[in-house]
DSSP file (Angstrom, degrees, kcal/mol; ACC not computed):
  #  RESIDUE AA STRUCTURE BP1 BP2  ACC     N-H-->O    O-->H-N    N-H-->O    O-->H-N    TCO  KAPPA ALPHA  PHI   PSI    X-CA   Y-CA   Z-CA
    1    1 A X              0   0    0      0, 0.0     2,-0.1     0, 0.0     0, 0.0   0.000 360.0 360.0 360.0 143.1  313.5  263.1  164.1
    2    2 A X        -     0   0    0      1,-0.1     2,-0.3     3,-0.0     3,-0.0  -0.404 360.0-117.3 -97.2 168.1  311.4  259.8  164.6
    3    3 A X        -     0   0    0     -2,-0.1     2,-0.4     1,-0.1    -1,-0.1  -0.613  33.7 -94.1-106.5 166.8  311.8  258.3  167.8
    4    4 A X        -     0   0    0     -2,-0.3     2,-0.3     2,-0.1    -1,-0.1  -0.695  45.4-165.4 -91.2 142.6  313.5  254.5  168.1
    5    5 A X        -     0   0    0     -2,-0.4    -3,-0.0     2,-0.1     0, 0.0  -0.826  18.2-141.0-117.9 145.1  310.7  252.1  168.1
    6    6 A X        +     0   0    0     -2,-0.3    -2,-0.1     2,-0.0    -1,-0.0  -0.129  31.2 175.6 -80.7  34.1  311.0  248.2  169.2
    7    7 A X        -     0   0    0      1,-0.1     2,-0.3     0, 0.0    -2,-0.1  -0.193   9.9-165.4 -67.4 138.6  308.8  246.6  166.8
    8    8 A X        -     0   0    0      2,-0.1     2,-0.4     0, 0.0    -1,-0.1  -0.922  12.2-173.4-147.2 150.7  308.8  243.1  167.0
    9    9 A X        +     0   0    0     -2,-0.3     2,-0.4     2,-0.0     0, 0.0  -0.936   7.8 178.6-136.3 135.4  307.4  240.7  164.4
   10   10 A X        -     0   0    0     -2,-0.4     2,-0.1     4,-0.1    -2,-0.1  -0.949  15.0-152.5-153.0 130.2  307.2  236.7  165.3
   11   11 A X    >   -     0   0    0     -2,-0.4     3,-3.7     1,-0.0    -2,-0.0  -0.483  36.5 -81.8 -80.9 166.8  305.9  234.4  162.9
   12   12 A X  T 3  S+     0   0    0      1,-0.3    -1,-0.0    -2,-0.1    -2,-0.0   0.704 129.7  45.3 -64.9  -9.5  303.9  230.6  163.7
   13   13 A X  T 3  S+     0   0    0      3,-0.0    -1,-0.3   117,-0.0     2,-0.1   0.346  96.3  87.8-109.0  26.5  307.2  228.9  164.0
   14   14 A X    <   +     0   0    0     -3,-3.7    -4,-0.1     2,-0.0    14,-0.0  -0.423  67.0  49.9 -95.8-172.7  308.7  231.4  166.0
   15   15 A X  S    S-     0   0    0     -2,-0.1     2,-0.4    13,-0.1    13,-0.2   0.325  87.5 -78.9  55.4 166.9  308.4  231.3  170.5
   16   16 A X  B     -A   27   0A   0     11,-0.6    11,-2.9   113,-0.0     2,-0.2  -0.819  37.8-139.1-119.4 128.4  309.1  228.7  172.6
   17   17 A X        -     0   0    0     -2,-0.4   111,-0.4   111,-0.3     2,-0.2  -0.427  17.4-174.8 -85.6 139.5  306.7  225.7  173.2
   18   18 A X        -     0   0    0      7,-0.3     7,-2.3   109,-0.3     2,-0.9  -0.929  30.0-120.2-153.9 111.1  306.3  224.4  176.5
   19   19 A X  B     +BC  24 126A   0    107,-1.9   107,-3.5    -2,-0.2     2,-0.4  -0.661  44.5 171.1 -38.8 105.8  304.0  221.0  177.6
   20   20 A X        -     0   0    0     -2,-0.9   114,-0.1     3,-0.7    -2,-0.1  -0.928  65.3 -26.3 -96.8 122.3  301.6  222.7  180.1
   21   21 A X  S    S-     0   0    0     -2,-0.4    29,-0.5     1,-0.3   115,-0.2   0.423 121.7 -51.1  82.8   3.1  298.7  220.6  181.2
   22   22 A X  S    S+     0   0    0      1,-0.5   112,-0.4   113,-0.3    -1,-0.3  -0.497 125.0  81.3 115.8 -62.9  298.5  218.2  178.1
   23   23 A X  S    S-     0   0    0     -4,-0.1    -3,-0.7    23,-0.1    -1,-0.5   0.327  85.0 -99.5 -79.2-159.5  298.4  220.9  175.8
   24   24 A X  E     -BD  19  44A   0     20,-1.9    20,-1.7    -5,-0.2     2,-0.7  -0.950  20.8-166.1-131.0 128.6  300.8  223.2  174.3
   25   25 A X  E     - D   0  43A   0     -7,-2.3     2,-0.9    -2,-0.3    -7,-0.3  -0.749   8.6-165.1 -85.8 112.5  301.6  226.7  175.4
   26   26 A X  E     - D   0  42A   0     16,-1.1    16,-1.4    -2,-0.7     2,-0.7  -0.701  13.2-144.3 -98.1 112.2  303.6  228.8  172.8
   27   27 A X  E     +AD  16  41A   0    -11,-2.9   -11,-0.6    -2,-0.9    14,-0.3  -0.525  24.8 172.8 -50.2 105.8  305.1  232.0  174.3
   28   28 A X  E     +     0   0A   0     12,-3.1    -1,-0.2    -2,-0.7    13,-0.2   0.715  69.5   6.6 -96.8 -17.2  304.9  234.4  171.5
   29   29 A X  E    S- D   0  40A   0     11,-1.3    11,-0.9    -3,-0.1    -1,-0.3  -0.417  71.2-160.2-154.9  85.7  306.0  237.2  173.3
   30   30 A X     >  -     0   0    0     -3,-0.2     4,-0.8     9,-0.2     8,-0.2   0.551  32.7-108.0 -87.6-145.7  307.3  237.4  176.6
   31   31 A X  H  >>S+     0   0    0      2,-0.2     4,-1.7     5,-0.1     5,-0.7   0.628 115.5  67.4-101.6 -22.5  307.7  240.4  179.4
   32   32 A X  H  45S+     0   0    0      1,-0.2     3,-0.3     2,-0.2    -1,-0.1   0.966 104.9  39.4 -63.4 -22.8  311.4  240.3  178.8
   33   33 A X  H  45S+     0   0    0      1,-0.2    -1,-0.2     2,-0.1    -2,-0.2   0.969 122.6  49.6 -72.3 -49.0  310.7  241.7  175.2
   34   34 A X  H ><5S-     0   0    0     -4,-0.8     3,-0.9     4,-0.2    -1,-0.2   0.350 110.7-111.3 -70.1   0.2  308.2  243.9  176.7
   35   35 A X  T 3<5S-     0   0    0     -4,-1.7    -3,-0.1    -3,-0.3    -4,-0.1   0.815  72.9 -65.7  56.7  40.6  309.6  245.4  179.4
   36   36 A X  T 3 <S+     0   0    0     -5,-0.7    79,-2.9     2,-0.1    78,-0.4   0.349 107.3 117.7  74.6  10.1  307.4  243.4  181.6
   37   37 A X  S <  S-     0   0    0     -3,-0.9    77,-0.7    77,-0.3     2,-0.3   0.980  87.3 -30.8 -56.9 -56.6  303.9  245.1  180.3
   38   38 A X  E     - E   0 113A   0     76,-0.4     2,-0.4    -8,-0.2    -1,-0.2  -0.991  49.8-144.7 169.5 137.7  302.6  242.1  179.1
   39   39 A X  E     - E   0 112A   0     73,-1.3    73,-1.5    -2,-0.3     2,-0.4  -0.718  19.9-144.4-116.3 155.0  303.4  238.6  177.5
   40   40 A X  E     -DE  29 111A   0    -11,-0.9   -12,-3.1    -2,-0.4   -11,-1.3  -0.998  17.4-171.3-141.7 132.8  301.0  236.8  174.7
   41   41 A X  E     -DE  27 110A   0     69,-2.9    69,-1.8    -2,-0.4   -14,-0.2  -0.943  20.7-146.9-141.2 110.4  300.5  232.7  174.7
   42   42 A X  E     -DE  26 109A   0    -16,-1.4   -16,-1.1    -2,-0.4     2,-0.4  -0.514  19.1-156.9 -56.0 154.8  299.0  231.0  172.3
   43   43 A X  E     -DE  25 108A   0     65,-1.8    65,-1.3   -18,-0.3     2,-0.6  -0.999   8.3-171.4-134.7 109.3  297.2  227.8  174.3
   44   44 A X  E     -D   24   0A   0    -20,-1.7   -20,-1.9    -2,-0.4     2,-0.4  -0.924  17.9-162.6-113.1 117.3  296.4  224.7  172.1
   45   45 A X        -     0   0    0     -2,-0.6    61,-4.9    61,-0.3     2,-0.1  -0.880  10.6-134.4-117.6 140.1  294.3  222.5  174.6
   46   46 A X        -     0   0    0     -2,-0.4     3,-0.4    59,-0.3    54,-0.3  -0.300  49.6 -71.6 -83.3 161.8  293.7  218.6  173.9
   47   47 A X  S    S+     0   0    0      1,-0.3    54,-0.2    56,-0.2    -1,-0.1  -0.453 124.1  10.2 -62.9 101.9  290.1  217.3  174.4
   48   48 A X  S    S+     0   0    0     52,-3.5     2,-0.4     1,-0.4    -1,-0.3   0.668 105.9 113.0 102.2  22.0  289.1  217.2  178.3
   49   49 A X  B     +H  100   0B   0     51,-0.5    51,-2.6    -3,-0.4    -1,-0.4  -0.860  19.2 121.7-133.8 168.4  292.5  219.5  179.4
   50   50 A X        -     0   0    0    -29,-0.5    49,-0.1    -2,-0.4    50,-0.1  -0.618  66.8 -81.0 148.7 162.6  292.6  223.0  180.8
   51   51 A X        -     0   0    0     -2,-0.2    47,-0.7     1,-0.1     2,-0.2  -0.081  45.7 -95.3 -63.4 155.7  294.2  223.9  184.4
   52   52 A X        -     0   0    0      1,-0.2   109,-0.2    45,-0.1    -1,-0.1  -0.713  66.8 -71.6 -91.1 164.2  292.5  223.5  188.1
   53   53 A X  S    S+     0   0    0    107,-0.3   106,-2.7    -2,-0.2     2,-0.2   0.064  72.0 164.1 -45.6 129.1  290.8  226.7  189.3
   54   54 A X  E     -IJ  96 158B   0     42,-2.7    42,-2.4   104,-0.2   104,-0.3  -0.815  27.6-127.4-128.1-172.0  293.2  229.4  190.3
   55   55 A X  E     + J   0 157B   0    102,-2.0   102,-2.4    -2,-0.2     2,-0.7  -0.791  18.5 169.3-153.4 126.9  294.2  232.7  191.1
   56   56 A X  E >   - J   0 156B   0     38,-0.4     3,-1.4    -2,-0.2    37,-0.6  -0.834  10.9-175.3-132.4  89.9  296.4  235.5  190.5
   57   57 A X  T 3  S+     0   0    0     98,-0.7    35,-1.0    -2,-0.7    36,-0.3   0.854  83.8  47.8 -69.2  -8.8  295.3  238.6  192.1
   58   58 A X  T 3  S+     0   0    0     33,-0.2     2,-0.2    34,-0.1    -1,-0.2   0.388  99.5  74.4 -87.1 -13.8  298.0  240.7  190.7
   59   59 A X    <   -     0   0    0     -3,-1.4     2,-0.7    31,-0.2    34,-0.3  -0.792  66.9-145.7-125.5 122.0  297.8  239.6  187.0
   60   60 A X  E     -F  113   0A   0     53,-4.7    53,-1.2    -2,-0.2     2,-0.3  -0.841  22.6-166.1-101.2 142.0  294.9  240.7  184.5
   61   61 A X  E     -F  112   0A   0     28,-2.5    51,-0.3    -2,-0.7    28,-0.3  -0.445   6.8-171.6-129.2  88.5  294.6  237.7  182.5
   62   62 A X  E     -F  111   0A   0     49,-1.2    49,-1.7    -2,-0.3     2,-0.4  -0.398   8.5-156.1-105.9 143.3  292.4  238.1  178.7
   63   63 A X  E     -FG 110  87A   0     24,-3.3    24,-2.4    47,-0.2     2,-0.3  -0.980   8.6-171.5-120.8 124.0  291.5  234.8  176.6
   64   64 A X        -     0   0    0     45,-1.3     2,-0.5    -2,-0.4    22,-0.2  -0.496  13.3-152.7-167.9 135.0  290.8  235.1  172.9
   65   65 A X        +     0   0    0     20,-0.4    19,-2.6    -2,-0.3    20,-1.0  -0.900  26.8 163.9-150.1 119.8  289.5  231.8  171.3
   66   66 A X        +     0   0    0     41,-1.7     2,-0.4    -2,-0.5    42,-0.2   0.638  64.9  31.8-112.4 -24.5  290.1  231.1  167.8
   67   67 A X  B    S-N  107   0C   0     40,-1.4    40,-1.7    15,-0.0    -1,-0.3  -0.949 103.3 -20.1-130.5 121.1  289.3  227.0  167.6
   68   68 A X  S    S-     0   0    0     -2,-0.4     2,-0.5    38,-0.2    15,-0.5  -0.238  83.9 -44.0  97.4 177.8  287.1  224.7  169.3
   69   69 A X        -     0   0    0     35,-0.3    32,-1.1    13,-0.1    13,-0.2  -0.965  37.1-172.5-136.4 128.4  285.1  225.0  172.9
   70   70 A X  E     -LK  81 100B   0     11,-0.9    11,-1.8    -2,-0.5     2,-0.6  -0.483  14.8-158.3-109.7 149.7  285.8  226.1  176.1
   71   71 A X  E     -L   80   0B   0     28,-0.7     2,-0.3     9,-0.2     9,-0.2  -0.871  21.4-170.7-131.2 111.9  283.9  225.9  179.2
   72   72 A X  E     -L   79   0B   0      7,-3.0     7,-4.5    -2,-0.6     2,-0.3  -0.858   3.4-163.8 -99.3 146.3  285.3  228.7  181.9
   73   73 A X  E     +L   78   0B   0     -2,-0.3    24,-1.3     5,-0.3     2,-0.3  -0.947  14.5 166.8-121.9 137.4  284.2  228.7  185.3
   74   74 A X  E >   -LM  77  96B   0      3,-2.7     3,-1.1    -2,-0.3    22,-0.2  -0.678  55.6 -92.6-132.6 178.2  284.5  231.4  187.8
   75   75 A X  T 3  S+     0   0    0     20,-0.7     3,-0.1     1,-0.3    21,-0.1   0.543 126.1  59.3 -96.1   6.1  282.9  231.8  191.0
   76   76 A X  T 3  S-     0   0    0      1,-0.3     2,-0.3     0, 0.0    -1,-0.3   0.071 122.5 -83.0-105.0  29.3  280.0  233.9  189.4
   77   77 A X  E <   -L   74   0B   0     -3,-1.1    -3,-2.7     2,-0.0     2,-0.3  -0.872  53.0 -57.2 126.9-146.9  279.1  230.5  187.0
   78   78 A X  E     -L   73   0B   0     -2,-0.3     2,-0.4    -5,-0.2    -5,-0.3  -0.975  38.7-161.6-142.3 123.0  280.0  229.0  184.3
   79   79 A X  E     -L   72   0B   0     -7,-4.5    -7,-3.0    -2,-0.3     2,-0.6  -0.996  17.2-130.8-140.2 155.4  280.2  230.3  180.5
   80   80 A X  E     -L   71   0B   0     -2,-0.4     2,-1.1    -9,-0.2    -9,-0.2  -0.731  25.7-153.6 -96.9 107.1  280.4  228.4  177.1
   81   81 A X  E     +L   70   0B   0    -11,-1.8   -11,-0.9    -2,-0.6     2,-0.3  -0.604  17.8 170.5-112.2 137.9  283.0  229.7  174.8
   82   82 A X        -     0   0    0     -2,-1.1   -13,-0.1   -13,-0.2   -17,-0.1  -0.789  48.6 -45.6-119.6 153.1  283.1  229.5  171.1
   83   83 A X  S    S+     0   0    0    -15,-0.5   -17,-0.2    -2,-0.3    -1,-0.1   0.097 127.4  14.1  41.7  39.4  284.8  230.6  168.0
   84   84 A X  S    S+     0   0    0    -19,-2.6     2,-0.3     1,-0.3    -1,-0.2   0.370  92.2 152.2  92.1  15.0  285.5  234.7  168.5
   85   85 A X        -     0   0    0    -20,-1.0   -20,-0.4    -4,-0.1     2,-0.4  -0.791  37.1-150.2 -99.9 152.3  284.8  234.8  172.4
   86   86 A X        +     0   0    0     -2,-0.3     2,-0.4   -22,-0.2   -22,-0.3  -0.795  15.3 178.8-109.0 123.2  286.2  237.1  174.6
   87   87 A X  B     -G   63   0A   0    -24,-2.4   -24,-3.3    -2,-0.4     2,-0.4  -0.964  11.9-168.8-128.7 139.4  286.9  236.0  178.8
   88   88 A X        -     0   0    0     -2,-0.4     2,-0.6   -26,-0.2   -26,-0.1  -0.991   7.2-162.6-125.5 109.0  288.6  238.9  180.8
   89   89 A X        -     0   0    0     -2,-0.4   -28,-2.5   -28,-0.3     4,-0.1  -0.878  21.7-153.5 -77.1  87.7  290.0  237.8  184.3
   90   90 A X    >>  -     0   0    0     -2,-0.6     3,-0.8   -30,-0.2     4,-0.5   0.030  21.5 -82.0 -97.6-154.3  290.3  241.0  185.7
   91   91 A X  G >4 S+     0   0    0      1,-0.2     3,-0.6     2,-0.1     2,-0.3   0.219  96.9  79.6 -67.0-163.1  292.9  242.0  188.7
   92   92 A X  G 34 S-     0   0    0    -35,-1.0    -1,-0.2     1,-0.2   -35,-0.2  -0.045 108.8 -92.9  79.0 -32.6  291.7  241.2  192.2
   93   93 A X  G <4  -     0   0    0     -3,-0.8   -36,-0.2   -37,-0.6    -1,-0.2   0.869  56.8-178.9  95.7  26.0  292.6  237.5  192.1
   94   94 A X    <<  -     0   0    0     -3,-0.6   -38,-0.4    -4,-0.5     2,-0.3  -0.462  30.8-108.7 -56.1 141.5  289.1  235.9  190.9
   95   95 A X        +     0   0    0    -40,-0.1   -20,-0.7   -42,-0.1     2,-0.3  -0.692  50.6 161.0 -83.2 141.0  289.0  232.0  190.6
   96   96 A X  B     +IM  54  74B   0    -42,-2.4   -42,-2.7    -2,-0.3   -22,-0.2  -0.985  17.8 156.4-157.3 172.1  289.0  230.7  187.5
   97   97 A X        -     0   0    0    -24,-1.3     2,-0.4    -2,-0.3   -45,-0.1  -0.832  15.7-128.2-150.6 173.9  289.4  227.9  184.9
   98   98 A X        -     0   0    0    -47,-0.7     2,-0.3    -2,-0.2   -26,-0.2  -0.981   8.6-178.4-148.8 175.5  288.9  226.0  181.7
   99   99 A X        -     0   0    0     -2,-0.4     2,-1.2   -49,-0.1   -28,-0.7  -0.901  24.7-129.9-151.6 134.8  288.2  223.3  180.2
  100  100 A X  B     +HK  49  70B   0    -51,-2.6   -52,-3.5    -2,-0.3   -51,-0.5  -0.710  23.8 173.6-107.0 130.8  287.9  221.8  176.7
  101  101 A X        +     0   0    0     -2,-1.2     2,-0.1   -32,-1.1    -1,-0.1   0.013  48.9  91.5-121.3  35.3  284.8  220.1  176.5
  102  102 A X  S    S-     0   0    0      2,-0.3   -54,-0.1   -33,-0.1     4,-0.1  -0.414  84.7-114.1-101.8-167.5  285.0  219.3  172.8
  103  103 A X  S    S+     0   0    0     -2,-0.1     2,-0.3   -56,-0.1   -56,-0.2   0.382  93.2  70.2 -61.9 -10.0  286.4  216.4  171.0
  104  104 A X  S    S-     0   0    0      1,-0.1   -35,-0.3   -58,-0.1    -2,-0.3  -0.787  95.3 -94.3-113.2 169.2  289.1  218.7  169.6
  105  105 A X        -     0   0    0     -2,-0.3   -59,-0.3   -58,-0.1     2,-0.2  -0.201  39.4-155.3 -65.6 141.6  291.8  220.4  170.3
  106  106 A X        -     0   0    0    -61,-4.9   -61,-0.3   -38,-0.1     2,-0.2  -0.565  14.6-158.3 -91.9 175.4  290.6  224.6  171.2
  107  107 A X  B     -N   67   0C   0    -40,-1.7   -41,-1.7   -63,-0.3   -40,-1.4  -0.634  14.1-177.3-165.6 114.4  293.5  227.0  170.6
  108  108 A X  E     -E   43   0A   0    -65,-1.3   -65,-1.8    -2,-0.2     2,-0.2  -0.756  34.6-123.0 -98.7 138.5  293.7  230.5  172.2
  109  109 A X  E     -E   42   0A   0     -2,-0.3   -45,-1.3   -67,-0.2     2,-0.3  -0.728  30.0-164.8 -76.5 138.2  295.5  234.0  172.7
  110  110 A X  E     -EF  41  63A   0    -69,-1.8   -69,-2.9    -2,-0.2     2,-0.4  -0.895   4.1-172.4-109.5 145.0  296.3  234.4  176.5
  111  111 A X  E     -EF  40  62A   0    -49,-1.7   -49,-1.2    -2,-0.3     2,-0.2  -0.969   3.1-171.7-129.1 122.7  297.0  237.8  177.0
  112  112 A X  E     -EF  39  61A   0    -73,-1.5   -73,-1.3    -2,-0.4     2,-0.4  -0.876  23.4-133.6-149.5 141.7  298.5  238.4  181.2
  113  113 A X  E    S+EF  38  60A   0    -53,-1.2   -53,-4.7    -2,-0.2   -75,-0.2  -0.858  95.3  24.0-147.1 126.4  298.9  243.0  182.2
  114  114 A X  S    S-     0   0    0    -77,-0.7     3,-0.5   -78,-0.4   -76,-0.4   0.959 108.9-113.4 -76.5 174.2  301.9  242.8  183.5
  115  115 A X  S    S+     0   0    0    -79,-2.9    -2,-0.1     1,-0.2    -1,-0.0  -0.206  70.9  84.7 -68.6 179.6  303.8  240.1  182.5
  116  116 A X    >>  +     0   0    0     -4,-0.1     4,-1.0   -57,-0.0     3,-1.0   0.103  56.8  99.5 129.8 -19.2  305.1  236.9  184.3
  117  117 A X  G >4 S+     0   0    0     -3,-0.5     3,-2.1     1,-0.2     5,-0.3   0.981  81.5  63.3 -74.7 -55.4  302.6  234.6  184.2
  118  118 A X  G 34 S+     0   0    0      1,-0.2    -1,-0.2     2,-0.2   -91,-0.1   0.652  99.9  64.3  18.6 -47.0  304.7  233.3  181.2
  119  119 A X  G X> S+     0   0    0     -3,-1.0     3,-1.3     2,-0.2     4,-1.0   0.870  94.3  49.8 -65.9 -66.0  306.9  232.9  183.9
  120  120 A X  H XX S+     0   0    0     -3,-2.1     3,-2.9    -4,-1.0     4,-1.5   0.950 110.8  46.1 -38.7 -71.5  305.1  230.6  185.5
  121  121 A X  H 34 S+     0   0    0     -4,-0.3     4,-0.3     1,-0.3    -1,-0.2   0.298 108.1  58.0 -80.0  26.5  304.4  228.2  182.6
  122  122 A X  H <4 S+     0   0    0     -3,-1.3    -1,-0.3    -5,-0.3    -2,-0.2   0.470 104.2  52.3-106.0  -0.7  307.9  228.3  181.7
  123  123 A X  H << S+     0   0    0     -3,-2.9    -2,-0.2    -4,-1.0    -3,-0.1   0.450 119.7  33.2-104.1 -36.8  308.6  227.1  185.2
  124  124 A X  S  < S+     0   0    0     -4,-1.5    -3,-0.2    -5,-0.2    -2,-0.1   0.758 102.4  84.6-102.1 -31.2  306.1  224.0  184.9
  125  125 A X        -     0   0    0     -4,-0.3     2,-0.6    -5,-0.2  -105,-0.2   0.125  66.4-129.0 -91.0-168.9  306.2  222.9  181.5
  126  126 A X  B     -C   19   0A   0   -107,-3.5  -107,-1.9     8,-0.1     8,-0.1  -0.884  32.8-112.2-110.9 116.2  308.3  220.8  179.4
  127  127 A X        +     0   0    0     -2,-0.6     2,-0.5  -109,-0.2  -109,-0.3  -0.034  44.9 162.8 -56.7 143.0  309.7  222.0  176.3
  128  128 A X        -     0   0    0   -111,-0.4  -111,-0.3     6,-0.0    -1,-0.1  -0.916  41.6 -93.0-163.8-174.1  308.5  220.6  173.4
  129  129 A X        -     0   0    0     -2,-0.5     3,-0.3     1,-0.1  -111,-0.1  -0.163  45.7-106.8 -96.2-171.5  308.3  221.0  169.8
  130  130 A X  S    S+     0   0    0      1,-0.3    -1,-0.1  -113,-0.1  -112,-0.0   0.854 123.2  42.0-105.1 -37.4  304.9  222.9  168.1
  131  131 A X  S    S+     0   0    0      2,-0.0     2,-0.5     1,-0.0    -1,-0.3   0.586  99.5  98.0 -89.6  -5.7  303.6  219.3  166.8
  132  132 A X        -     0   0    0     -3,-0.3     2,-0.5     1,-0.0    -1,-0.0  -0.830  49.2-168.8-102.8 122.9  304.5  217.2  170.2
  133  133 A X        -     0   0    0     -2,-0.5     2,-0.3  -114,-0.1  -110,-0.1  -0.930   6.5-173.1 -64.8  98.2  302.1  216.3  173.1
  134  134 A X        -     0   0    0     -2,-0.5     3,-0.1  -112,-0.4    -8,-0.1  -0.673  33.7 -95.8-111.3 138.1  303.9  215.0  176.1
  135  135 A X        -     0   0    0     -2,-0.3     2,-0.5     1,-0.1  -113,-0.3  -0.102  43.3 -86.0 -41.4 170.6  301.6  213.6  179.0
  136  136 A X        -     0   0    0   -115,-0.2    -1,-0.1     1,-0.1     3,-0.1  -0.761  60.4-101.0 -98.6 120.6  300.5  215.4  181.9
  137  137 A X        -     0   0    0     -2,-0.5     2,-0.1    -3,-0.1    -1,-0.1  -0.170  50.5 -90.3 -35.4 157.5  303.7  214.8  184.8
  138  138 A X        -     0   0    0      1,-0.1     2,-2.7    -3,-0.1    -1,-0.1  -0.373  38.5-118.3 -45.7 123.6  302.7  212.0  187.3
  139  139 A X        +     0   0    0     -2,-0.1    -1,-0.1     4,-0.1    -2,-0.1  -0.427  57.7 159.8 -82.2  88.2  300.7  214.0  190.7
  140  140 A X     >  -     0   0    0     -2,-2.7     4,-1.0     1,-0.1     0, 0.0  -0.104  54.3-114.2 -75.8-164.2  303.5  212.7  192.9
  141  141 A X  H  > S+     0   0    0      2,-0.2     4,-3.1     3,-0.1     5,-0.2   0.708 120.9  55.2 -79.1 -24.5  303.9  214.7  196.5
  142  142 A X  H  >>S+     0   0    0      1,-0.2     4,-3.2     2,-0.2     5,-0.6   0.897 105.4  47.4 -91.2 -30.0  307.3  215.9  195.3
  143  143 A X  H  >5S+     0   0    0      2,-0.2     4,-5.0     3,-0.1    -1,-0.2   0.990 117.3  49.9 -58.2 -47.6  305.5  217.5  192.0
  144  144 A X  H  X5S+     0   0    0     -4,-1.0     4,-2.1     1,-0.2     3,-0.5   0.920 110.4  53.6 -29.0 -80.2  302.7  219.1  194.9
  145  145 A X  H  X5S+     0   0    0     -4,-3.1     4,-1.5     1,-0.3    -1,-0.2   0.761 108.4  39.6 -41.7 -57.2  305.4  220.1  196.4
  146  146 A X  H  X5S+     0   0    0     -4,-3.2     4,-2.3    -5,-0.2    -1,-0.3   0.934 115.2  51.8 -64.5 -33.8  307.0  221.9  193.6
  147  147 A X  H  X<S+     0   0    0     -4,-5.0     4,-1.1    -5,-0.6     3,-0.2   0.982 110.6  51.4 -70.8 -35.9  303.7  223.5  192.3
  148  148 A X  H  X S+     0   0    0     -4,-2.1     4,-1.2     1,-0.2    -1,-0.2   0.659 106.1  50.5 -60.7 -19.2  303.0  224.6  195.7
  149  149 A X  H  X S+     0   0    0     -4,-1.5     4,-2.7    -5,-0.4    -1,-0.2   0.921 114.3  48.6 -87.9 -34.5  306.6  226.3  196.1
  150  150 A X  H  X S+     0   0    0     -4,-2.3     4,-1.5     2,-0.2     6,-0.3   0.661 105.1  56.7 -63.4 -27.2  305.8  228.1  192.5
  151  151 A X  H >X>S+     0   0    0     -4,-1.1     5,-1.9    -5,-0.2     4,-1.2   0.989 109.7  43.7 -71.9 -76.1  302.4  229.3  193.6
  152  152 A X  H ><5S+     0   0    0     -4,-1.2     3,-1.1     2,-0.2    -2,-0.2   0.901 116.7  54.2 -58.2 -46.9  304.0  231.2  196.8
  153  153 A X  H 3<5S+     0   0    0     -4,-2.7    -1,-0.2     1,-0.3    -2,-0.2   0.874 114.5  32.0 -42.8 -50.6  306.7  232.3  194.2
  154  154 A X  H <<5S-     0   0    0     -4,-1.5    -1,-0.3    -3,-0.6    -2,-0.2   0.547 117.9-107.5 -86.4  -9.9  304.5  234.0  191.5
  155  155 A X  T <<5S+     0   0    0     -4,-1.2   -98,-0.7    -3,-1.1     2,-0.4   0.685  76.4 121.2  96.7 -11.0  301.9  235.1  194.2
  156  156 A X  E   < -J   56   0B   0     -5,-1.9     2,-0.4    -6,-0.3  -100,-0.2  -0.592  53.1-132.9-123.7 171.0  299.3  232.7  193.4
  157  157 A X  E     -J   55   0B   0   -102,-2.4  -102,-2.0    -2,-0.4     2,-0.3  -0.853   5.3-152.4-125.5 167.4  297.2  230.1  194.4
  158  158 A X  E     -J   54   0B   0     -2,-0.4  -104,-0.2  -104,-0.3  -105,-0.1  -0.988  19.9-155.5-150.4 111.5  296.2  226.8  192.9
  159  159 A X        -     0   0    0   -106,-2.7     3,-0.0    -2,-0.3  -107,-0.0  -0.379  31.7 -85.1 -96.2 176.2  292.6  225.2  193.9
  160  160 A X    >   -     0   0    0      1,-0.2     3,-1.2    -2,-0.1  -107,-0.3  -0.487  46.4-119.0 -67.8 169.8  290.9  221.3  194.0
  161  161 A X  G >  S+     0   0    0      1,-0.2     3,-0.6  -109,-0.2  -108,-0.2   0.928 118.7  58.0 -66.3 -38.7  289.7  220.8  190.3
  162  162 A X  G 3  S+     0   0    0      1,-0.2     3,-0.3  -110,-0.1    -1,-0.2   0.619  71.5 101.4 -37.1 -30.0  286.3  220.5  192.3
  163  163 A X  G <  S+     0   0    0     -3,-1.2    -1,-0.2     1,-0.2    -2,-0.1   0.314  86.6  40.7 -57.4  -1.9  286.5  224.0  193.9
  164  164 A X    <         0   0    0     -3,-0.6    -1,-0.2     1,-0.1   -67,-0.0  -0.587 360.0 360.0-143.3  69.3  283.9  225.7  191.2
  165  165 A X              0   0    0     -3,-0.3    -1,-0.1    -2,-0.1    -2,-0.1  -0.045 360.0 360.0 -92.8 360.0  281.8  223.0  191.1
């Protein structure tokens, strides 16, 4: 007797789209499906957009790049990613970042062991539809304020955009 299996099958207009950062983050698979192993997010980042350095020591976080060029920074440098490149953040709570430092949009698997960061950008973003770009919210104090209460929530911290500089 075969054992019962979850297999789960999501096509490009399936998961839920969220404004992150400029871009758009599509959940494709979150930890509730997974039983918190692990979530997958596509990342489509506009021209000059990417997050400020962070960290999440609890969280392994692996980046995939299928379009366009990326520039991650960490606190051992700086590397150029194209086309088929690989970045692995691994536990421990390294800082890191991105940036797209093309004239087009890049678009990426995020891959996060366990899940929850998911969590996170479902916690900042906006929803919005798979073709829509919404600006990046205003940095009032009361938005600080909120990203800083989400940062102590998830566990993580949030640096100046300068800090790997």
């Amino acid at each position: 007797m075969k054992g019962k299996t979850n297999i789960k099958s999501v096509d490009k207009a399936q998961g839920t789209t969220l404004a992150v950062a400029g871009g758009n983050y599509r959940i494709i698979i979150s930890g509730a499906e997974t039983n918190g192993a692990y979530a997958v997010v596509e990342m489509l980042v506009p021209p000059g957009g990417g997050p400020p350095p962070h960290s999440h020591p609890h969280t392994q976080e692996m980046f995939y790049l299928i379009e366009g060029e990326l520039e991650f920074k960490t606190e051992a440098g700086k590397t150029l990613l194209q086309p088929g490149g690989f970045v692995n953040i691994p536990f421990g709570g390294a800082v890191h970042c991105f940036r797209n430092i093309s004239d087009s949009y890049a678009k990426m698997l995020c891959t996060v062991v366990p899940a929850g960061l998911e969590e996170v950008f479902s916690a900042i973003g906006t929803p919005a539809q798979p073709d829509e770009f919404l600006p990046v919210p205003e940095h009032t104090p009361e938005r600080a304020a909120f990203l800083q209460a989400i940062d102590e929530k998830y566990g993580q911290q949030t640096f100046p955009r300068d800090y790997l500089d």
